[in-house]
DRENMI-973752 format. One record per residue (C-alpha): residue number from 0; residue in one letter; x negated, y, z. Coordinates in Angstrom, 3 decimals, m for minus. Layout:
<recs>
i_aa_x_y_z
NUM_A_X_Y_Z
...
</recs>
This chain:
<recs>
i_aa_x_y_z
0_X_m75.303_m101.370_13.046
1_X_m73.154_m103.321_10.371
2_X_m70.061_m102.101_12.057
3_X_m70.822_m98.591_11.743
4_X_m70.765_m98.385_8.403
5_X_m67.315_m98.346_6.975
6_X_m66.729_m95.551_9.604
7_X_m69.058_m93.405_7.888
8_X_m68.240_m93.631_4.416
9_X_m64.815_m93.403_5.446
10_X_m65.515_m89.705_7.000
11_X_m64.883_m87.508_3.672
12_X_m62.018_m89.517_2.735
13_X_m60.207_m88.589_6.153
14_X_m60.958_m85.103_5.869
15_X_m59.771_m84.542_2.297
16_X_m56.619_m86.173_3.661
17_X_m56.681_m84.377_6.603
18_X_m57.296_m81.110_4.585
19_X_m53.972_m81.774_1.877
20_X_m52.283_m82.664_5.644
21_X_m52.272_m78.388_6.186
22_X_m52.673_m76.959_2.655
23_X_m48.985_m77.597_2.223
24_X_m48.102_m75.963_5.651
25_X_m50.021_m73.187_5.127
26_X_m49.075_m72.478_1.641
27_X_m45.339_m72.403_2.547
28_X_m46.438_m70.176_5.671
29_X_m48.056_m67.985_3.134
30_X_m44.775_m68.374_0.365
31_X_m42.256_m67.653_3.381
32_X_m44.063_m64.599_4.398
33_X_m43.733_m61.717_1.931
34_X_m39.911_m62.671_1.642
35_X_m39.153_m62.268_5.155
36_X_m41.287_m58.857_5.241
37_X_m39.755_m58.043_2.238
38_X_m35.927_m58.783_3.605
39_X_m37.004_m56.689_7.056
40_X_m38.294_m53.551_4.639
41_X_m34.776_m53.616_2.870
42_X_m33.013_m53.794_5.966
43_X_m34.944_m51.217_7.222
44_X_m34.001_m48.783_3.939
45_X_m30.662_m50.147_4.377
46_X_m30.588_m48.682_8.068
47_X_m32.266_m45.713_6.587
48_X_m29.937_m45.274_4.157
49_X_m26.628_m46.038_6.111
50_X_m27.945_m43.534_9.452
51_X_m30.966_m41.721_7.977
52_X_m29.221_m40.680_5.091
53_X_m25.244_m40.034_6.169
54_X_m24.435_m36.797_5.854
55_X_m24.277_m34.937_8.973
56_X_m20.690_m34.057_10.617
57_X_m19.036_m30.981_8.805
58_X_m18.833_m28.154_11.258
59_X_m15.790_m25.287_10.962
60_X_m16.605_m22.184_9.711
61_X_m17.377_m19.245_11.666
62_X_m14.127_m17.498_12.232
63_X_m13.995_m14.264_9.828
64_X_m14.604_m10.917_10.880
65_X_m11.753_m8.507_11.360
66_X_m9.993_m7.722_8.430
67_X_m10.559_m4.163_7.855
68_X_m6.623_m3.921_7.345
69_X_m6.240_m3.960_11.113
70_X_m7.592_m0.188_11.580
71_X_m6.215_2.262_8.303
72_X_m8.110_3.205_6.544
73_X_m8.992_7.796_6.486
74_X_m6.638_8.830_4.001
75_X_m7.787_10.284_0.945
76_X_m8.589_13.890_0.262
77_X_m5.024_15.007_m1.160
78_X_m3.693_13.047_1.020
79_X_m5.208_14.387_4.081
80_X_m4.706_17.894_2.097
81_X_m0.956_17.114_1.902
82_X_m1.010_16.721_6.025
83_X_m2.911_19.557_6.246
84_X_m0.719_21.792_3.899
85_X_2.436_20.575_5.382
86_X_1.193_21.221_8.813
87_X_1.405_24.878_7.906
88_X_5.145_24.574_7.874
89_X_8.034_25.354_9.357
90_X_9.724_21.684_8.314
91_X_6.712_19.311_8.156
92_X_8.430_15.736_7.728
93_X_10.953_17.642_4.774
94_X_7.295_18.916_3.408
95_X_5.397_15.548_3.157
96_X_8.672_13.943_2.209
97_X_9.034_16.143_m0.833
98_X_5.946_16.614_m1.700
99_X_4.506_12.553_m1.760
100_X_7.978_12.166_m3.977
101_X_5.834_13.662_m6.870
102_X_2.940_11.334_m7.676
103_X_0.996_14.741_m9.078
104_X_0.440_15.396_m5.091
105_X_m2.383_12.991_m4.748
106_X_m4.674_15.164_m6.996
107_X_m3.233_18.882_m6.637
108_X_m4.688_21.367_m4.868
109_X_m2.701_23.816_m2.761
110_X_m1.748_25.828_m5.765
111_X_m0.178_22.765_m7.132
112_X_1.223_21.716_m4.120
113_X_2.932_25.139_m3.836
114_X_4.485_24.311_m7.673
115_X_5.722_21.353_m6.389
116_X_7.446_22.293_m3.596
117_X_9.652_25.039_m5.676
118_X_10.078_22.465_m7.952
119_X_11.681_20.102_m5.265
120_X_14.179_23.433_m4.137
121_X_15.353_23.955_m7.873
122_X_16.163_20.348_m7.922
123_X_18.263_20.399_m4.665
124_X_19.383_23.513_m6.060
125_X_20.523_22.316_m9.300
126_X_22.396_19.416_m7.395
127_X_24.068_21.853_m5.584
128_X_25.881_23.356_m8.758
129_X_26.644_20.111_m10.082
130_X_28.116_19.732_m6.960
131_X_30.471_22.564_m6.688
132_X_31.627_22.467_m10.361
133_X_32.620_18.573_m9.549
134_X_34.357_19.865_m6.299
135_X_36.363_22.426_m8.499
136_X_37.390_20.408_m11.147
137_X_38.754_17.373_m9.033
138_X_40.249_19.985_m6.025
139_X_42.899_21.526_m7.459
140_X_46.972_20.210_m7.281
141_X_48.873_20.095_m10.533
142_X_50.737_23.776_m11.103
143_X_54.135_24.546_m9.340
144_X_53.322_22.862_m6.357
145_X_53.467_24.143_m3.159
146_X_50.041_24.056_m2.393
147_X_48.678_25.238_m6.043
148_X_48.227_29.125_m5.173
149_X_45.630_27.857_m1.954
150_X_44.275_24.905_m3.869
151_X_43.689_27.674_m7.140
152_X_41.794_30.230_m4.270
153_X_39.510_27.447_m3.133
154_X_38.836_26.332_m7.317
155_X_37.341_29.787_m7.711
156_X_35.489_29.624_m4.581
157_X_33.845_26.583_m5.670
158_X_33.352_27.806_m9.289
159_X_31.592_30.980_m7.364
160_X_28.954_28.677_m5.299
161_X_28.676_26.954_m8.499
162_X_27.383_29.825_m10.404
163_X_25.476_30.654_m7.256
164_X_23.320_27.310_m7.253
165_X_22.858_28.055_m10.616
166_X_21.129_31.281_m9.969
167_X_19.307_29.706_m7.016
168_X_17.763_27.387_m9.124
169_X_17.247_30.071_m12.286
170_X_15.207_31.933_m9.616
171_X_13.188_28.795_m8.604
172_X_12.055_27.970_m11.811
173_X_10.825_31.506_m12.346
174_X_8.752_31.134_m9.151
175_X_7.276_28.364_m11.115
176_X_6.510_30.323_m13.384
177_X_4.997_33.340_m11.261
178_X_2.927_30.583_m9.468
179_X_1.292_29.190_m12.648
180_X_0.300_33.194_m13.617
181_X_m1.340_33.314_m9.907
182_X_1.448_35.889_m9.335
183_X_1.729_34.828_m5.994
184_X_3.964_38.042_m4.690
185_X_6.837_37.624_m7.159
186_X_6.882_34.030_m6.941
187_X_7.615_35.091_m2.914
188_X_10.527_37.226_m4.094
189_X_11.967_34.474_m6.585
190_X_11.972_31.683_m3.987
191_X_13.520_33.988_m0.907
192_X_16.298_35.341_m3.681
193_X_16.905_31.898_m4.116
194_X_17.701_30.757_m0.793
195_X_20.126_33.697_m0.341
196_X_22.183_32.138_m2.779
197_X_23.847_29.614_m1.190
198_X_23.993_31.808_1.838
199_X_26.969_33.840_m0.521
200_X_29.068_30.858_m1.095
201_X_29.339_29.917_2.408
202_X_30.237_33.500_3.562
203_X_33.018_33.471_1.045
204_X_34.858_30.008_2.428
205_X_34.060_31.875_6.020
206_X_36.014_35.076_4.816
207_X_38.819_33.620_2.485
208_X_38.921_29.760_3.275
209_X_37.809_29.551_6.842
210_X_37.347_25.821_7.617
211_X_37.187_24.853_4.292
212_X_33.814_24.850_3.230
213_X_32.979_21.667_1.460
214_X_30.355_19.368_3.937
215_X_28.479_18.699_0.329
216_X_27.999_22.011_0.496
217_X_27.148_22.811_3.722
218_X_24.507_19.997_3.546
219_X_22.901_21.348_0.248
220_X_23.180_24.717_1.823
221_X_20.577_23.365_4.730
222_X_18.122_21.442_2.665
223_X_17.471_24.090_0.132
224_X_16.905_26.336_3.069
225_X_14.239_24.480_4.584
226_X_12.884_23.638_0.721
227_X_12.326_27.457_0.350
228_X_10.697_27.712_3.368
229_X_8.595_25.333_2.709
230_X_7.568_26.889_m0.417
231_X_7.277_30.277_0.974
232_X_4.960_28.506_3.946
233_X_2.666_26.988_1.225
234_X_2.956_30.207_m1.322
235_X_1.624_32.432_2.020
236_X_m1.666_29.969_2.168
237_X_m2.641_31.137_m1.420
238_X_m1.939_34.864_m0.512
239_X_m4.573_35.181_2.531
</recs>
C-alpha cells in the first residue's frame, strides 16, 4: 500500500505536463491556420482576377451596310425637270449640256429654262461674229498682189457673216426679252429670225466663194442651229 502512493500524488503533475505537451501543438495548429486560408482566398481572387476578370476577346465589327453611294440617288426636281424639258427636243444631249452650264437651271422652271436656252444661242451667236470679224481682219494679202482682188471678195464676205451673227444674236436677246413679258409668240419669231442668219453667210461663200467657207464658220453655223431649236422646242411647251 506504501508503494502506491507516490504514483498517486504524482497523477496531476503528469497531466499538467502532459497538457503543456499539446497546448503548444495546437496553438501553432490554430496560428498556422487562418494564414494558409487566408493565402488560398488571395490566390483564389488572384485567379479571379487574372481569368474572372480579363477582358473578353475583342470581336470585329459587323461589316457596314451598303453605302447608299452604290445606287444614285433620284435626282432632284429641276434636275429631273431639266431631263424632262430636254426630252422634248429635237437635240437632247446639246439641251442638257447647255442648259446644266447655267447654275440658275437647278431652280428654274420651264419658263426659265426657255430664257436660258436663248441665252446659250446669243452666246454661240455672238462668238460667231467675233469670229468672222477675226477671220477678216487676219485673211486678207497686202495690196498689189496677185491674189489681193480674191482675198478683198472673201474680207467682205466675212465682214457680211460678221454683221450677220451680230443680228442673230440682236434677235436672241430680244427673245429674251419677249420671254420675260410672257410674249411667247414673238419670242418664236426672234429666235427662228435668228437662226436664218447664219444661213445668209453661208449661201454667199456658196454663190461667190464656193469652197471657201471658213470651217469656224460652218461649225458655229451648226450649233446655233440646233441652239434655236432647242429654244423654239422649249418656247412651244409654254405655248400649249
Amino acid at each position: 500500500m506504501a508503494a502506491t502512493t507516490p504514483t498517486t500524488n504524482n497523477a496531476p503533475l503528469l497531466l499538467l505536463l502532459l497538457l503543456l505537451a499539446v497546448l503548444p501543438i495546437a496553438a501553432l495548429s490554430s496560428r498556422a491556420g487562418p494564414p494558409a486560408a487566408h493565402k488560398s482566398h488571395g490566390h483564389g481572387h488572384g485567379h479571379d482576377h487574372g481569368h474572372g476578370h480579363r477582358p473578353s476577346a475583342k470581336h470585329p465589327p459587323p461589316p457596314p451596310p451598303p453605302s447608299s453611294s452604290s445606287t444614285p440617288p433620284p435626282p432632284p426636281p429641276a434636275a429631273a425637270l431639266v431631263r424632262t424639258t430636254c426630252n422634248s427636243t429635237s437635240y437632247y444631249a446639246l439641251c442638257v449640256s447647255a442648259l446644266a452650264a447655267d447654275p440658275s437651271s437647278a431652280t428654274a422652271d420651264v419658263r426659265g429654262l426657255s430664257a436660258i436656252a436663248v441665252s446659250a444661242a446669243a452666246a454661240n451667236a455672238s462668238g460667231g461674229a467675233a469670229t468672222a470679224a477675226a477671220l477678216a481682219a487676219n485673211g486678207t494679202a497686202p495690196a498689189g498682189t496677185a491674189t489681193s482682188a480674191a482675198d478683198s471678195a472673201v474680207q467682205a464676205l466675212l465682214q457680211t457673216c460678221a454683221a450677220k451673227y451680230a443680228s442673230a444674236r440682236d434677235a436672241l436677246a430680244a427673245a429674251g426679252d419677249s420671254i420675260a413679258l410672257d410674249d411667247y409668240d414673238s419670242a418664236s419669231v426672234h429666235v427662228s429670225a435668228a437662226a436664218e442668219y447664219p444661213q445668209v453667210c453661208r449661201t454667199l461663200f456658196r454663190r461667190q466663194r464656193p469652197g471657201q467657207y471658213p470651217a469656224e464658220l460652218a461649225a458655229r453655223e451648226e450649233t446655233l442651229g440646233q441652239l434655236c431649236s432647242v429654244s423654239l422646242d422649249i418656247i412651244a411647251l409654254l405655248s400649249s
